[in-house]
N, C-alpha and C positions, 0 to 999 in steps of 0.2 A: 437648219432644221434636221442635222444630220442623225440627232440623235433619235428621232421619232421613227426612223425609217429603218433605223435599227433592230430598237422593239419592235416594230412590226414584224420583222424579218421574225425575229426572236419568239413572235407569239404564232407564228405563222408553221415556222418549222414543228411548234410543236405545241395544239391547240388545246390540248388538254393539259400538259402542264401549265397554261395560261390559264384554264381556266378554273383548275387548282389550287391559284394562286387569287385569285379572285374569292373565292371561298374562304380564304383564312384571314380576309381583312377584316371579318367582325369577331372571329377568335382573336387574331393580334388584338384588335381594342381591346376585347374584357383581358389577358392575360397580361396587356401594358397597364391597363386601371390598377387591374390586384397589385401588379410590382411596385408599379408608382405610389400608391397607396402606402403599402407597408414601407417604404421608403418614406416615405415623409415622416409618417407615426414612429420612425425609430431617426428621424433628424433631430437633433439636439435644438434646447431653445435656446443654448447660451449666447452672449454676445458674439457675433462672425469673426471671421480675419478680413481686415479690410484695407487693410495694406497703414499707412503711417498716416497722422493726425495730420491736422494740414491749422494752424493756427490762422487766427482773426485777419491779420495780413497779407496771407498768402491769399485767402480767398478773396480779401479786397481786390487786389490786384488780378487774378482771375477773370473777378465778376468786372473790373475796368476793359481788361481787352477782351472779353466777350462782346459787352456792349459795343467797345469798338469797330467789331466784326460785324455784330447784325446793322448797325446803324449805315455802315462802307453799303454794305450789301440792300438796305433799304435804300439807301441816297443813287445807288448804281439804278437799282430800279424803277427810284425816281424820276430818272433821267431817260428811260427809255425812247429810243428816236423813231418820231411818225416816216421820216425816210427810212424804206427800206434797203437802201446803199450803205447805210450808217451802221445796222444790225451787227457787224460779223463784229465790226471792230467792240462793239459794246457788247454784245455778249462775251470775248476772248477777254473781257476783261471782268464782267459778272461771273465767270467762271472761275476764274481768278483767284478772286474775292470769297466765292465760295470754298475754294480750297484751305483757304487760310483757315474761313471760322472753323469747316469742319474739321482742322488739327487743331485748334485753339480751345473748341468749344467742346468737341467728340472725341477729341483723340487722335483722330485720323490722321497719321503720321509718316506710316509708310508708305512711300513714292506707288507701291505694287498694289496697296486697297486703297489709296486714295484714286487712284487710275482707273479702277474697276468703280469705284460709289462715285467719281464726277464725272467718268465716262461712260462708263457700261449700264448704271443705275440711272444717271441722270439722260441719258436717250430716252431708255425705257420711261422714265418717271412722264418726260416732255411727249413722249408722244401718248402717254395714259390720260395727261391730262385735257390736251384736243381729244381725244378720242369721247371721253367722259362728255367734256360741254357739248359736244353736236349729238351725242345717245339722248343726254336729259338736260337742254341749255336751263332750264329752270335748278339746275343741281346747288345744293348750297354748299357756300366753300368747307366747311366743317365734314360735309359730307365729304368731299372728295378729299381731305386728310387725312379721314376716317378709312377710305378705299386705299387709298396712297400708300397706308402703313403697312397694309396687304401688300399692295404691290412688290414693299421693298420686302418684305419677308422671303414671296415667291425668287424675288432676287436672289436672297443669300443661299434658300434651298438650293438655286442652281452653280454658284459655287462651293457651297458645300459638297454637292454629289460629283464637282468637277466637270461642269456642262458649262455649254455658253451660254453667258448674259443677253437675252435677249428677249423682246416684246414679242406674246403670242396672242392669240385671241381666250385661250386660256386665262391667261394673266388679266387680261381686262376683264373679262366676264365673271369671275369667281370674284374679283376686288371689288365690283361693282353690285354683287349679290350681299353684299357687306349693307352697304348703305337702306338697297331697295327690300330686306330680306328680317336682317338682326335690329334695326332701327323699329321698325313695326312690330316686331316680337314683343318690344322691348316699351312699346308705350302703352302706359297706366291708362290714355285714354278710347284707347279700343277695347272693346268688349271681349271676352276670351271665348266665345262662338265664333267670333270673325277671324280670330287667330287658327283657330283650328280647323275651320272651314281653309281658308290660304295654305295651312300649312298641309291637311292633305292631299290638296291639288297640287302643290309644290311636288310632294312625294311621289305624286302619281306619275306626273311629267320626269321628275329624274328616273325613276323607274322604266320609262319608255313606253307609255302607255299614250297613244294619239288622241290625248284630252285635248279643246281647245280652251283657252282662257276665259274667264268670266267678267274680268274685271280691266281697266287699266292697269291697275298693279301687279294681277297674273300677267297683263300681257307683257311687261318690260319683264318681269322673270323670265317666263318662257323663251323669251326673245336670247337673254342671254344664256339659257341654257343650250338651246338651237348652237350660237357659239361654242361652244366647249365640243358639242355634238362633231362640226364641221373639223375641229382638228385631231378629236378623239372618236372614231366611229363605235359604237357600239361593241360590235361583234368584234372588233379587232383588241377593245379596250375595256371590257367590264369590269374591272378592276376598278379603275377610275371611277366607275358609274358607285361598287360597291363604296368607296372613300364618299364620296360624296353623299348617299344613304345613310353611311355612319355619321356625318356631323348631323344631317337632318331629323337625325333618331336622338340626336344628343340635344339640337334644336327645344324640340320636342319636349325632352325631359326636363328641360330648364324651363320651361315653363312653370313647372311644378314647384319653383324657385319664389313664383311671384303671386303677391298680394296674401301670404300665409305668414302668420308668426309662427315658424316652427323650432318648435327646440330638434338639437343634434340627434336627441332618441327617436325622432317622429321622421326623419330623411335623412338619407347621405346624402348630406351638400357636397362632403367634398367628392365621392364617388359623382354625383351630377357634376359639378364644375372642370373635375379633370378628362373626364368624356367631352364634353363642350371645347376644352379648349386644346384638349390631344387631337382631337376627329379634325380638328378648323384647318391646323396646321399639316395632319396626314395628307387632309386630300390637297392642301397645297402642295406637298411634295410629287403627292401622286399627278398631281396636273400640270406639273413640270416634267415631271420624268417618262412618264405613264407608266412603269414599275418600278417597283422596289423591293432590296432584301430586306430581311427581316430586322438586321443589325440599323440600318436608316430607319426604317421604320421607327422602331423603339427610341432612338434618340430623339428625334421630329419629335414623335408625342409626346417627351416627358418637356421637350421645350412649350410646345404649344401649351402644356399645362401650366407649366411658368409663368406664360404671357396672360393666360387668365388669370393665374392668381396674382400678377402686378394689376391688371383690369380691377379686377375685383377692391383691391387696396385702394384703386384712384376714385375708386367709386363706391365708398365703403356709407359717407353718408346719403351720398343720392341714394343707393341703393335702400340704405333703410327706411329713408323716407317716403321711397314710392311701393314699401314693402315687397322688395326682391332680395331673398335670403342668401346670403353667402358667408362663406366661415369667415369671411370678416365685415360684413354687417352684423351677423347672426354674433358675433364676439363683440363685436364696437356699442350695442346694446346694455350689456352687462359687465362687460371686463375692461381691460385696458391692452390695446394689440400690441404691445412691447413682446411677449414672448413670440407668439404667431409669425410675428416681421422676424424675428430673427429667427425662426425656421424657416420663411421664405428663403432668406438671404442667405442661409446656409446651403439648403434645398440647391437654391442655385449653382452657387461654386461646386457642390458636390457632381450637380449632373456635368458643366461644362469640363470637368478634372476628368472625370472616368470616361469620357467620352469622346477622348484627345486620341482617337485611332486613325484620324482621317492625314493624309500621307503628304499631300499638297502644301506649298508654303504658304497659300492665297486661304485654302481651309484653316489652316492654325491661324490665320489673325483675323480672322472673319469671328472665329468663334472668339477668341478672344477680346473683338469687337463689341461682340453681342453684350457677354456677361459685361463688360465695363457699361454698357449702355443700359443695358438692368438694372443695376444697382444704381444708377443715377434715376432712372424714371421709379427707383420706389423710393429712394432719398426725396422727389417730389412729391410723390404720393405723401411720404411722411410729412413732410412740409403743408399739404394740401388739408391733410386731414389731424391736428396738429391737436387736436381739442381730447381725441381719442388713446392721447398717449400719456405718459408720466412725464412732469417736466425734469425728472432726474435721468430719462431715457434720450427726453430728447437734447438737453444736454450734451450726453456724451453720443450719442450717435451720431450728431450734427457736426461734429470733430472732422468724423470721417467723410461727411459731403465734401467735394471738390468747390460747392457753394454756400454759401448761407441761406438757412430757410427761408428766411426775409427775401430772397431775392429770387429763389425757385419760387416761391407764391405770386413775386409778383410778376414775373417771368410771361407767363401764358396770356394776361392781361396785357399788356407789353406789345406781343405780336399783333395779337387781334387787333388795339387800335390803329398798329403802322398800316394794318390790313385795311381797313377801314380808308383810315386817308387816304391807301393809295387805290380803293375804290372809288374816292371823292373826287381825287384827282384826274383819273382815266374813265370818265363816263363816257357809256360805249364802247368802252372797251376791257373785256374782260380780264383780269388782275389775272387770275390762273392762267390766260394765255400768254401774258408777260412773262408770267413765272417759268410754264413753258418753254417759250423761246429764248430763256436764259442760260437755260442748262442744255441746250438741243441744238442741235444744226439749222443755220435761217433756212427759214420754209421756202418753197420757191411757188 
C-alpha cells in the first residue's frame, strides 16, 4: 500500500494544488470527449491492418487445442479434492493448466505477463471472488463475471501506471457497483421514476452527503461506497470522489439512450457513449492510484471508450430490441455495421500505437495484450451479431479471426453449460469458490 501513502504525502504537502487537480476532472472529461470524438469522425472506414490471414486449417487446429485446454481445465476442476491436504498439489497443477490455455488461447506468452495474470491477477481475481459470495451469497455467476472483467481492468491500470498488483477494497467495491448499479440502470422492466429516484440518492451519497438508504438496494450501494470511503478519505482524495461523479453524471446521461428511437440528429449517442465509457475506466484508474497526470488520464479514457464501443457491438441486437440507442443499434436498424467495425478496429490500433510512451517492459506487453484481446472480443461480437453484416464482409474479415465464427458463437454456450454441470456436480458448494481456490493460495 505503499503507493497510497505517498499521494497522501503528495496532497498533504500541498493542499491546494490537490485540490486543483480535483477541479479539472470534469474539464479533462469534456476536453477527452471533444478529442476523442473528432478522432473517430476522421478514422478511416477502410478495411484495418490485421496482421496475416490465417486459412480454414490453421484455425481448425487452433480451435482443437483450445478446446483441449478448457476441457484439461474443466476435468482439473472436476476433480476438485473434498480433502483439504490434497488442495496444494491440485491447485499447482490447475494453475498449470491455466497457463497453458492462457498462451494457447490469449496469447499470453511471455514468462513476465504470464506471471503477473496467473499470479498477480489470479490472487486478486480468487480473493474477489470469496469476497463477492459472502457480500451477496445470492450473486449470480454472470454477475460476478460481469464484476470480474472490472476487476481485471483495475488490474492492468495498476501495471500500466507501474504500481503493484494488488486487491484493495477499492477494487472490490467499484467491481461490484458494476453488477448492483449498471444491471438496474439497464433493465427495461423498472420504471424510469425508480431509476432516477436510485440514481439521485446514489449521487447524493458519493457527494458526501449523510443520506441514509431507502431501500435494500441503496443499502448494498452505500455499503460499498462506505468501502472506497475507508481507503480513500474525503478530504485527503476528492479527486477520486470528482471521477466517480463523472461516471454517475455519464450514468445519468445514458439513460437518455433508452426506450427512444432517436435518429443521430435528435442526440449524441456517441458524445453520450464515450462519456459512459471514458468516466468508467478514469475512475478505475483514479481508484487505484488516487491521482493522475493528465497524459494517463487521456489514454485511460479514450481505452474506456473503446470498451464501450466493443459493449455496444456485443449488444447491438439486445440493445435494439429493449430500445437502448447506440451507434451501433441506432446503425444495425438501417444499415449494415461493416464500415462502423472497421472504424472501431481502426479506432483501436490507432489509440494503442500513439500511446506506446509508457517505459516498462511489463507496460508494452500489457498493452499489447489488451489491443490483441480487442480485436478478438469484437471478431465475437462479429460472430454474435452476424445477421447485421454483409456476407462479402464477413467473408473476408473472418480471414482475420484467430477462429471461425462458427465456433466463437458457439464458444460462450460451451462454457456456461461446463458451468452448469459443474454446479450439478458440487451442490453445496459454490462453483466460484472452486474457481477461486484454483488460482489462489489454499485457504487455511
Amino acid at each position: 500500500m505503499k503507493v497510497y501513502e505517498e499521494v497522501k504525502l503528495k496532497v498533504r504537502e500541498g493542499s491546494k494544488t490537490g485540490r486543483k487537480e480535483a477541479l479539472c476532472v470534469d474539464e479533462w472529461v469534456e476536453s477527452f470527449k471533444d478529442r476523442y470524438q473528432k478522432t473517430w469522425w476522421n478514422t478511416p472506414v477502410s478495411m484495418p491492418e490485421l496482421g496475416e490471414p490465417m486459412d480454414k486449417s490453421m484455425k481448425r487446429q487452433k480451435e482443437k487445442d483450445a478446446d483441449m485446454w478448457i476441457n484439461a481445465l474443466y476435468g482439473k476442476l472436476e476433480k476438485f479434492p473434498s480433502q483439504v491436504e490434497k488442495r496444494a498439489a491440485w491447485q499447482e497443477e490447475a494453475i498449470r493448466i491455466a497457463r497453458s490455455a492462457g498462451a494457447e488461447i490469449l496469447g499470453i506468452k511471455s514468462p513476465r505477463l504470464s506471471d503477473i495474470i496467473f499470479g498477480d491477477f489470479a490472487r486478486v481475481t480468487g480473493a474477489f471472488i470469496e469476497e463477492a459470495s459472502s457480500f451477496n451469497p445470492g450473486i449470480r455467476p454472470v454477475d460476478i463475471m460481469q464484476a470480474m472483467r472490472n476487476v481485471w481492468i483495475m488490474n492492468c491500470m495498476q501495471v500500466l501506471m507501474g504500481i503493484e498488483v494488488e486487491y484493495t477494497p477499492s477494487i472490490f467495491a467499484y467491481s461490484m457497483l458494476y453488477p448492483v448499479t449498471d444491471n438496474y440502470m439497464d433493465d427495461a422492466g423498472i420504471s424510469p421514476q425508480s431509476k432516477w429516484r436510485i440514481s439521485r440518492n446514489f449521487r447524493r451519497k458519493l457527494s458526501g452527503e449523510g443520506k441514509k438508504p431507502e431501500n435494500e438496494h441503496e443499502e448494498q450501494i452505500f455499503r460499498l461506497v462506505d468501502r472506497i470511503e475507508k481507503q480513500y478519505p474525503r478530504r485527503e482524495f476528492p479527486y477520486v470522489y470528482d471521477s466517480l461523479l463523472c461516471i454517475h453524471k455519464a450514468q445519468e446521461r445514458s439513460l437518455e439512450q433508452q426506450g427512444k428511437d432517436l435518429s443521430p440528429y435528435e442526440s449524441n449517442i456517441l458524445d453520450i457513449s464515450f462519456e459512459k465509457g471514458g468516466t468508467s475506466v478514469l475512475a478505475d484508474a483514479f481508484l487505484v492510484k488516487g491521482i493522475l497526470s493528465k497524459g494517463d488520464a487521456d489514454f485511460i479514457f479514450g481505452f474506456g471508450a473503446i470498451l464501450q464501443m466493443i459493449d455496444d457491438l456485443q449488444d447491438a441486437e439486445r440493445d435494439m430490441n429493449n430500445g437502448h440507442m447506440t451507434i451501433f443499434s441506432q446503425t444495425a436498424k438501417r444499415w449494415k455495421l461493416d464500415s462502423i467495425t472497421n472504424r472501431l478496429l481502426n479506432f483501436l490500433h490507432h489509440h494503442m500505437k500513439s500511446w506506446m510512451y509508457y517505459v516498462n517492459i511489463s507496460q508494452h506487453e500489457m498493452i499489447r495484450l489488451i489491443e490483441s484481446n480487442c480485436i478478438l472480443l469484437i471478431m465475437e461480437a462479429i460472430a454474435r451479431n452476424k445477421k447485421f453484416f454483409s456476407q462479402s464482409y464477413l467473408k473476408h474479415i473472418e480471414t482475420y479471426s484467430p477462429y471461425s465464427f462458427a465456433y466463437l458463437q458457439n464458444l460462450e454456450n460451451n462454457l456456461k453449460k461446463k458451468y452448469a454441470k459443474l454446479e450439478k456436480r458440487f451442490r453445496g458448494i459454490s462453483v466460484d469458490s472452486i474457481l477461486a481456490q484454483a488460482v489462489t493460495p489454499v485457504y487455511q
